[in-house]
Backbone as JSON Lines, residues from 0, in Angstrom:
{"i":0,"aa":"X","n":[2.24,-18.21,-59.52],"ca":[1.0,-18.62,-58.91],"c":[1.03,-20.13,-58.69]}
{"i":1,"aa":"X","n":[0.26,-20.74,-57.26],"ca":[0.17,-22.16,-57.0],"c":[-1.05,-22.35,-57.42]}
{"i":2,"aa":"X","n":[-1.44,-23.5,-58.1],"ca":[-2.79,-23.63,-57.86],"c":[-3.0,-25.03,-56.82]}
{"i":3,"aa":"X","n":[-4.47,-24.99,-56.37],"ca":[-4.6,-26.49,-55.86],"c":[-6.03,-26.84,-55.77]}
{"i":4,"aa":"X","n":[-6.43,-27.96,-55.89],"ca":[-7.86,-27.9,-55.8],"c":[-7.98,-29.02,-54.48]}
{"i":5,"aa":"X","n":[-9.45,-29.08,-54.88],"ca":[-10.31,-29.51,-53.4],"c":[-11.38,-29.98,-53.48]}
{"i":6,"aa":"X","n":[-12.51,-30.61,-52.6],"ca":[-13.89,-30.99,-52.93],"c":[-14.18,-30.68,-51.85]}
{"i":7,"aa":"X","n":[-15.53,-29.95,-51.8],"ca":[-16.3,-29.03,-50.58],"c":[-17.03,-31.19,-50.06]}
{"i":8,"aa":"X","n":[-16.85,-30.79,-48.59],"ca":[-17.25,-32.45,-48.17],"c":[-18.55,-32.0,-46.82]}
{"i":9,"aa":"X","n":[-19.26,-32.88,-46.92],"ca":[-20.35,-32.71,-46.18],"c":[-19.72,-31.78,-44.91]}
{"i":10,"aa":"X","n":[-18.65,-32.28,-44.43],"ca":[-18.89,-31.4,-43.05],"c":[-17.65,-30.16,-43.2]}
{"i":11,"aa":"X","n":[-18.04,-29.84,-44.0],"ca":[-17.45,-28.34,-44.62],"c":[-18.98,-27.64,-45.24]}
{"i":12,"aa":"X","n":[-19.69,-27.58,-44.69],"ca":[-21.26,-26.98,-44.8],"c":[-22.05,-27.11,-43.12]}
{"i":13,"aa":"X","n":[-23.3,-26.2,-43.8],"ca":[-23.76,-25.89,-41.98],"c":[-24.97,-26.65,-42.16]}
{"i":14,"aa":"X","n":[-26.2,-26.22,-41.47],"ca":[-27.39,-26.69,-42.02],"c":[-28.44,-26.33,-42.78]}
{"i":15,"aa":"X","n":[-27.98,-24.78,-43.3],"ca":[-28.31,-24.21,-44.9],"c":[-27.99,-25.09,-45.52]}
{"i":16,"aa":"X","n":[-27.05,-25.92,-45.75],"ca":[-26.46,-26.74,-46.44],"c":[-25.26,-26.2,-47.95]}
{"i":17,"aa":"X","n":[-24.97,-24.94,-46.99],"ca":[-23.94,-24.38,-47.97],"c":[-22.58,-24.09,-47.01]}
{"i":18,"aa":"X","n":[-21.79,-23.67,-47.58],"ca":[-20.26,-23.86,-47.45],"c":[-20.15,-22.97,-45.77]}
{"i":19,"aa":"X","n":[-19.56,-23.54,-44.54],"ca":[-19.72,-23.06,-43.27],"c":[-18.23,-21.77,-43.62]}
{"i":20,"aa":"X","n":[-18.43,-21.31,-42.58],"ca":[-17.69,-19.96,-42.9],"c":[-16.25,-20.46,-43.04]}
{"i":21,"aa":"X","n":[-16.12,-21.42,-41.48],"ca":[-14.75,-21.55,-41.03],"c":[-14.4,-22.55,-42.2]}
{"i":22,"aa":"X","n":[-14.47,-22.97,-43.07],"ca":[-14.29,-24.1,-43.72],"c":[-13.11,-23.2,-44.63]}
{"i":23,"aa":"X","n":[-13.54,-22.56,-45.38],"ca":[-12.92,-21.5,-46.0],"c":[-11.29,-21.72,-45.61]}
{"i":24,"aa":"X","n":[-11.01,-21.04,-44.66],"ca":[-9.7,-21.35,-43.67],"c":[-9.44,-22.82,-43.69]}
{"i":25,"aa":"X","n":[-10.44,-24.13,-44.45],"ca":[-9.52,-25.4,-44.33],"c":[-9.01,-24.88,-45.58]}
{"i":26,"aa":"X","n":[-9.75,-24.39,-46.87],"ca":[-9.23,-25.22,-48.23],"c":[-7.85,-24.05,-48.16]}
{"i":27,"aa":"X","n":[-7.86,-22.84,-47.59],"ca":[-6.35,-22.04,-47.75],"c":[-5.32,-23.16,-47.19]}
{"i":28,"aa":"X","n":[-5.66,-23.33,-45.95],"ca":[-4.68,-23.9,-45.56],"c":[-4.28,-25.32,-46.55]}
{"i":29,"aa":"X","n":[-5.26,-26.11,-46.96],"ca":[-4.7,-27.13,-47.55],"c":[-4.18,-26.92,-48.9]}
{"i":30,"aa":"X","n":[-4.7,-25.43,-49.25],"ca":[-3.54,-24.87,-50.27],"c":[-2.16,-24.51,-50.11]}
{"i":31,"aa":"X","n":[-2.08,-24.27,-48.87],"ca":[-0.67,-23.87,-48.15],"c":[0.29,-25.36,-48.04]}
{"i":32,"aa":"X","n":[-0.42,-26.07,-47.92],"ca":[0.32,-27.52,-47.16],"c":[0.72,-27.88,-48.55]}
{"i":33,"aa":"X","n":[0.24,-28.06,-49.41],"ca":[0.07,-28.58,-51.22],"c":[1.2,-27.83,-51.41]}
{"i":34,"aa":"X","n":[1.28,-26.49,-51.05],"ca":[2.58,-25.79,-52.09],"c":[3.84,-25.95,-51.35]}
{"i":35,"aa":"X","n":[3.93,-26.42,-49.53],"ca":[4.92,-26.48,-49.09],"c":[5.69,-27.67,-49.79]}
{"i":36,"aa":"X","n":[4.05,-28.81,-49.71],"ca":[5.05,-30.45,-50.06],"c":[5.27,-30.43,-50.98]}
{"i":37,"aa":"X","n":[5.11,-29.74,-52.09],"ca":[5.65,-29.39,-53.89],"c":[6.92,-28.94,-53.72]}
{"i":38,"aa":"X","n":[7.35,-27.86,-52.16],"ca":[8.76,-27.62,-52.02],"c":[9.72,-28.47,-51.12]}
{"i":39,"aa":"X","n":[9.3,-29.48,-51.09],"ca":[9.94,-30.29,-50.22],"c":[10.24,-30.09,-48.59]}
{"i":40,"aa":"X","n":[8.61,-29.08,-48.33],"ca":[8.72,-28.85,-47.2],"c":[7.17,-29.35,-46.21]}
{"i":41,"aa":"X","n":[7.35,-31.01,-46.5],"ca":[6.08,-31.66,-45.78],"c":[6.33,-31.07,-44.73]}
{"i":42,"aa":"X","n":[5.01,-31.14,-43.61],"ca":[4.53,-30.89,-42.47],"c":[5.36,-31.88,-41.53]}
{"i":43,"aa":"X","n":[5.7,-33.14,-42.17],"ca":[6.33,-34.28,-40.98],"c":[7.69,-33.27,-40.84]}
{"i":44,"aa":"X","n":[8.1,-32.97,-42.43],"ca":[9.75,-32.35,-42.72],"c":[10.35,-31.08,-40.98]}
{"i":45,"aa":"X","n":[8.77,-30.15,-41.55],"ca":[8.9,-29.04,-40.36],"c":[8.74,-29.07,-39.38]}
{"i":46,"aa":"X","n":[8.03,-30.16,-38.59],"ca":[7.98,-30.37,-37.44],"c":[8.71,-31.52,-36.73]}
{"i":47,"aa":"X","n":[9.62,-31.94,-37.66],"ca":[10.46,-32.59,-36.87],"c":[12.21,-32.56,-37.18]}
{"i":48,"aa":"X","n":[12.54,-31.75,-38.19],"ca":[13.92,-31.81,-39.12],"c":[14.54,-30.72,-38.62]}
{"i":49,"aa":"X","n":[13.26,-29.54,-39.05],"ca":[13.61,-27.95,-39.02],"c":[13.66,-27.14,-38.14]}
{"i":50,"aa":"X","n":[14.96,-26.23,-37.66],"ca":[14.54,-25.65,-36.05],"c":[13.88,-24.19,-36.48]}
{"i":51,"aa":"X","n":[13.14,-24.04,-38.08],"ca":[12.25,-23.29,-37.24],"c":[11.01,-23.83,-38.14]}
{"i":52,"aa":"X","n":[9.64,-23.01,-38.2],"ca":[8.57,-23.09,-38.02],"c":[8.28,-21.95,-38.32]}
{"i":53,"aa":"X","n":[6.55,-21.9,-38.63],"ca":[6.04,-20.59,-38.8],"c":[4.44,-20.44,-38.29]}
{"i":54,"aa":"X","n":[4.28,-19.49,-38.02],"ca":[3.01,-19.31,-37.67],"c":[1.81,-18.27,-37.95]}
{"i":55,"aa":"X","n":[0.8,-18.29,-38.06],"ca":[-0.47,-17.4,-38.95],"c":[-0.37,-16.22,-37.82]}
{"i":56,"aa":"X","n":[-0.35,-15.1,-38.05],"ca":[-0.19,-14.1,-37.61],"c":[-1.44,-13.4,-37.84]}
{"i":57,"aa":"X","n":[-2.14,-13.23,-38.86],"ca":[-3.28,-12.56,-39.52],"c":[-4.17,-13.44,-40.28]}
{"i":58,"aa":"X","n":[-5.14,-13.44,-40.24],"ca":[-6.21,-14.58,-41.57],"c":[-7.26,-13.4,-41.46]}
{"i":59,"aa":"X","n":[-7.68,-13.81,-43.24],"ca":[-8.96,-12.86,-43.36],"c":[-9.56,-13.19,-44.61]}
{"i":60,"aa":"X","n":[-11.21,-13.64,-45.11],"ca":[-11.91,-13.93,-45.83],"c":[-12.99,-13.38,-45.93]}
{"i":61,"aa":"X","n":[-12.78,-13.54,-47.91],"ca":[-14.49,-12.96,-48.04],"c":[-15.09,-13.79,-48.63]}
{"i":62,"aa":"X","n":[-16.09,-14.35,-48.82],"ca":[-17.33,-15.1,-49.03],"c":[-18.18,-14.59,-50.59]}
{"i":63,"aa":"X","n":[-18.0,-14.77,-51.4],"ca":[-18.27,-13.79,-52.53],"c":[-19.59,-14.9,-53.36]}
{"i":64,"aa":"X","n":[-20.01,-16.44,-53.1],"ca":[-20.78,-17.55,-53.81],"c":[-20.78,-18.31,-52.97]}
{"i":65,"aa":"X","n":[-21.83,-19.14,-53.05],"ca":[-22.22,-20.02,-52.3],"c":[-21.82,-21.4,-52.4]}
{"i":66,"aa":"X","n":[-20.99,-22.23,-51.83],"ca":[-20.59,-24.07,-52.08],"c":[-21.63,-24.93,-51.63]}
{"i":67,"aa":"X","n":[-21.49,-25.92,-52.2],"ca":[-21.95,-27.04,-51.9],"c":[-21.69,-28.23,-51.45]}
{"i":68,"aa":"X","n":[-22.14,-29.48,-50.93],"ca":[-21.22,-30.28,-50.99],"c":[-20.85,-30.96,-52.46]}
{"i":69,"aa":"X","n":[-19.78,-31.57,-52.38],"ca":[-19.46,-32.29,-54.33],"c":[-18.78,-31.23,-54.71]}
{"i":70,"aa":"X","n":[-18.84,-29.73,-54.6],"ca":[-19.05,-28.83,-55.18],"c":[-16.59,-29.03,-55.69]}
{"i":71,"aa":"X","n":[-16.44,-29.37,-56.73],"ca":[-14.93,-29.32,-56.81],"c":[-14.21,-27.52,-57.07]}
{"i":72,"aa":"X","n":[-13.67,-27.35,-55.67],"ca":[-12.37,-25.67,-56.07],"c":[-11.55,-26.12,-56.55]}
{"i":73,"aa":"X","n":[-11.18,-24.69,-56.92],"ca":[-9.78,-24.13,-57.38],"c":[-9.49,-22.87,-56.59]}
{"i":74,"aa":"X","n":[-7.99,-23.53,-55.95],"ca":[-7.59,-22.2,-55.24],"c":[-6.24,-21.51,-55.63]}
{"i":75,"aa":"X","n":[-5.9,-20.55,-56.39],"ca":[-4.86,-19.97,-56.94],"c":[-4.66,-19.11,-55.74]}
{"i":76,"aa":"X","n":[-3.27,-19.53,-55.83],"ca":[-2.54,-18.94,-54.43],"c":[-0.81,-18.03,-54.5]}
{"i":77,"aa":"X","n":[-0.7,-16.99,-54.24],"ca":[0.21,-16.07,-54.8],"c":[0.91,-15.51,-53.52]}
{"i":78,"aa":"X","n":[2.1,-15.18,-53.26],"ca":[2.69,-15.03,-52.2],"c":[2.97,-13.02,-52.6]}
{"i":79,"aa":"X","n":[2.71,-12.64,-51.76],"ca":[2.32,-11.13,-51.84],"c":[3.29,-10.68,-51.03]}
{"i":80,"aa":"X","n":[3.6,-11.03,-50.37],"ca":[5.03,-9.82,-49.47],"c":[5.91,-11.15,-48.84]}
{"i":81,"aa":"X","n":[7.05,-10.83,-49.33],"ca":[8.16,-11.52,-48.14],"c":[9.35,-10.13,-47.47]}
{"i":82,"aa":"X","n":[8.99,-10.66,-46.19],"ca":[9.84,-9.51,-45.39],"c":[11.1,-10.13,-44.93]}
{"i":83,"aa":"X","n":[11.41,-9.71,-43.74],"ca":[12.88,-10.01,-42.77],"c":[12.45,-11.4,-42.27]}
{"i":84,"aa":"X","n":[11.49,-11.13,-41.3],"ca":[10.56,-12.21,-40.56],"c":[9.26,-13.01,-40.79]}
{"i":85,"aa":"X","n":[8.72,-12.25,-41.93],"ca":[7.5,-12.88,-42.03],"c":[7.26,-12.78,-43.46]}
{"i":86,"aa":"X","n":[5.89,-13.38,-44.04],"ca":[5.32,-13.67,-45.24],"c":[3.76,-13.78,-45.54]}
{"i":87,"aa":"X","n":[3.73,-13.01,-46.58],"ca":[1.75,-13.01,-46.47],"c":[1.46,-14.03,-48.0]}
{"i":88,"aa":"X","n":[0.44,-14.1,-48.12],"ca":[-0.3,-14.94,-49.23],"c":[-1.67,-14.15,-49.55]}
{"i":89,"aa":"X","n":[-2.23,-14.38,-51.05],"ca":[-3.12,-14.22,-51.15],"c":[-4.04,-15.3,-51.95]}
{"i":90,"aa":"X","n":[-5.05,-15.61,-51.93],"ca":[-5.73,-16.87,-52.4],"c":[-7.47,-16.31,-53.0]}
{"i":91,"aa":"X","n":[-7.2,-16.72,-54.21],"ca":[-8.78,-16.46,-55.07],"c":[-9.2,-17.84,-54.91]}
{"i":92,"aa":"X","n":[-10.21,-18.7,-54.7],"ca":[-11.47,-19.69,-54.71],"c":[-12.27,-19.68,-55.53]}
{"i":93,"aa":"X","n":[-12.31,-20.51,-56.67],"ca":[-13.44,-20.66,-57.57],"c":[-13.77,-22.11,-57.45]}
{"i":94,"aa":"X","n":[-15.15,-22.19,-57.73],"ca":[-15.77,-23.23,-58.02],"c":[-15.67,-23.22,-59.57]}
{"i":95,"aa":"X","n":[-15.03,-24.75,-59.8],"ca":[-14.39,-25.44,-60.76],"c":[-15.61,-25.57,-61.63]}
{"i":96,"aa":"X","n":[-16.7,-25.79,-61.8],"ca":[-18.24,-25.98,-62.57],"c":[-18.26,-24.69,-63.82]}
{"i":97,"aa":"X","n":[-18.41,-23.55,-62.92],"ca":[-18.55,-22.74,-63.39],"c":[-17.23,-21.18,-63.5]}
{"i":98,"aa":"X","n":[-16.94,-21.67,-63.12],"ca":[-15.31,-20.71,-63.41],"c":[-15.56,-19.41,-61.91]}
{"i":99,"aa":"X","n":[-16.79,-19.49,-61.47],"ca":[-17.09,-18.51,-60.51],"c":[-16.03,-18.33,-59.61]}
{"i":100,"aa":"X","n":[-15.58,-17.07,-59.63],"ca":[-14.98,-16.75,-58.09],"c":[-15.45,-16.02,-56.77]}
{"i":101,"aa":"X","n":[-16.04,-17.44,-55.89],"ca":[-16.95,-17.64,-54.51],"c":[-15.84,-17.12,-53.55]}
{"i":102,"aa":"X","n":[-14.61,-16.81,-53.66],"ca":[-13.98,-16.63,-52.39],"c":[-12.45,-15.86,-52.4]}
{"i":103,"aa":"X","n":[-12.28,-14.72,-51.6],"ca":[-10.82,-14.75,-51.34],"c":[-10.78,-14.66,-50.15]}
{"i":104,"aa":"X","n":[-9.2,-14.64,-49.9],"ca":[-8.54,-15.31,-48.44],"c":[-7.23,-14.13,-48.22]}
{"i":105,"aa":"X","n":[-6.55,-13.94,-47.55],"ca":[-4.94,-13.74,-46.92],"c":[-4.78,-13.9,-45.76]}
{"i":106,"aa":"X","n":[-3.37,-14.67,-45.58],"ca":[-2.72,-14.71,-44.84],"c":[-1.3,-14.25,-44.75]}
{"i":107,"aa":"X","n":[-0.84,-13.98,-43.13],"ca":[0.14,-13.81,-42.48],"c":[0.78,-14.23,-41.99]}
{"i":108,"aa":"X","n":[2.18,-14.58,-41.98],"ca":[2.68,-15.62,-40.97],"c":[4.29,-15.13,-40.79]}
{"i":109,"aa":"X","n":[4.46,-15.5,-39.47],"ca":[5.65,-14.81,-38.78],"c":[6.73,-16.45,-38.39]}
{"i":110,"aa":"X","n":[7.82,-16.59,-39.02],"ca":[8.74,-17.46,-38.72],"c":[9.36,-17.37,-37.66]}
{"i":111,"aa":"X","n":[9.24,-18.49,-36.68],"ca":[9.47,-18.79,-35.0],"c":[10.9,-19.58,-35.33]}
{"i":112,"aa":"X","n":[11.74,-19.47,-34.47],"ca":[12.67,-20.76,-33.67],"c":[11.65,-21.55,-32.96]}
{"i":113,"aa":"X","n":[11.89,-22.82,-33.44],"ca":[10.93,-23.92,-33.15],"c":[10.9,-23.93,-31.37]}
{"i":114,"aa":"X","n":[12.59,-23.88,-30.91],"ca":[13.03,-23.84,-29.49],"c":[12.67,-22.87,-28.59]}
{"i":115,"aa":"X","n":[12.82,-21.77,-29.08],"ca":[12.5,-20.66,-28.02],"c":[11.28,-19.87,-28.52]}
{"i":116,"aa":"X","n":[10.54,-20.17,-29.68],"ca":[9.15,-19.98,-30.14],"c":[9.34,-18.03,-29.94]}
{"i":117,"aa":"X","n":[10.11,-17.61,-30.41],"ca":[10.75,-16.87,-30.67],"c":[10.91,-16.1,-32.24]}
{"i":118,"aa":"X","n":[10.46,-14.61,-32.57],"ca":[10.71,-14.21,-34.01],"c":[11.76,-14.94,-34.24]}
{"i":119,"aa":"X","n":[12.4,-15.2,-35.35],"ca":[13.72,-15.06,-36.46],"c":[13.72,-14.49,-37.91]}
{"i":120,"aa":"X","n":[14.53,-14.21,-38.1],"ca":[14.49,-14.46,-39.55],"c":[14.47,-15.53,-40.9]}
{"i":121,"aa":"X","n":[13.85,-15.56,-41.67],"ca":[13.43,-16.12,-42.96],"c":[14.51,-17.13,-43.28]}
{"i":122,"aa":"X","n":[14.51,-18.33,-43.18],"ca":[15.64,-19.51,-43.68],"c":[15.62,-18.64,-45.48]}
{"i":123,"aa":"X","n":[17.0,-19.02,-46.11],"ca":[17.16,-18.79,-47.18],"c":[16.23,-19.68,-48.33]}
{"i":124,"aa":"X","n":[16.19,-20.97,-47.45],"ca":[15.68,-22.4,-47.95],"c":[14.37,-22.03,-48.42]}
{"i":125,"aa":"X","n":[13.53,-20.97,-47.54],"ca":[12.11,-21.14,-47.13],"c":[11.91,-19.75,-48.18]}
{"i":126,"aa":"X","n":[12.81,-18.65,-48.34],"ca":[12.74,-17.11,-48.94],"c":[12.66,-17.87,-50.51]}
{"i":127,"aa":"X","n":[13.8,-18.43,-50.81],"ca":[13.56,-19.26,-52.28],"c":[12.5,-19.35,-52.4]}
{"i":128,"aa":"X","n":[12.31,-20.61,-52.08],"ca":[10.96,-21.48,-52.16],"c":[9.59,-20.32,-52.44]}
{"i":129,"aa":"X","n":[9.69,-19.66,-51.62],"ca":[8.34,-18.78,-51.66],"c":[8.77,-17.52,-52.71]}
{"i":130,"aa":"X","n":[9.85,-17.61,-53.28],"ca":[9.98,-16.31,-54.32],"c":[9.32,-16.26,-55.61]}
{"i":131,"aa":"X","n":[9.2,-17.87,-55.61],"ca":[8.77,-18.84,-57.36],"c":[7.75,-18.36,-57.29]}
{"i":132,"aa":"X","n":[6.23,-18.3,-56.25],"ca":[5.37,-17.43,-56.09],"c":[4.75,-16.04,-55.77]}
{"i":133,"aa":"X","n":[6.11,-15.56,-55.73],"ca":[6.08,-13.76,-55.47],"c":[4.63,-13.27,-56.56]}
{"i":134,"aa":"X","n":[3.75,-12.24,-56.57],"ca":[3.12,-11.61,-57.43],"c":[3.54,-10.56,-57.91]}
């Protein structure tokens, strides 16, 4: 399991003044980015080193508590299937206050040739990396 945390920020809320839907989809993703650069796979690394890339194929959230702003997560994040071509994740959201778990998440993502934006298969580099988090 990765963990990573976060702080819910004013414009990650609507004008209920609680957590906007799409926001949800930032803190996964900035859980995603946290566990790549832990593998030595910054965002500058992949988009400019690596000929391939990957891309969200599927996203899907549930909303289970309400955020705030201030409000500090925790997002434990677990890699649930690695295939030929692609890789899913799954992500629980708690608000750090109270141990509550306000949220889960999964994603999908299908590895491109950066060049011909094109399926491939799974770099060995990238299958590692994401095995340390298998569930």
């Amino acid at each position: 399991m990765f963990i990573s945390t976060n702080t819910v920020r004013m414009y990650d809320t609507d004008t209920a003044q609680i957590l906007f839907f799409g926001s949800q989809f930032r803190f996964i993703n900035d859980a995603l980015e946290d566990l790549l650069a832990g593998e030595g796979l910054t965002m500058n690394y992949l988009f400019t080193e690596c000929d391939f890339g990957f891309v969200v194929r599927h996203a899907e959230s549930d909303y289970l508590g309400p955020l705030h702003v201030g409000d500090k997560i925790r997002v434990e994040m677990t890699v649930t299937h690695i295939g030929t071509t692609s890789f899913e994740f799954a992500y629980k959201i708690f608000k750090q206050a109270t141990n509550q778990l306000v949220g889960t998440s999964k994603s999908a993502h299908v590895v491109i040739d950066r060049k011909t934006h094109t399926k491939r298969s799974i770099p060995d580099s990238l299958k590692a990396s994401l095995t340390k988090y298998l569930a």
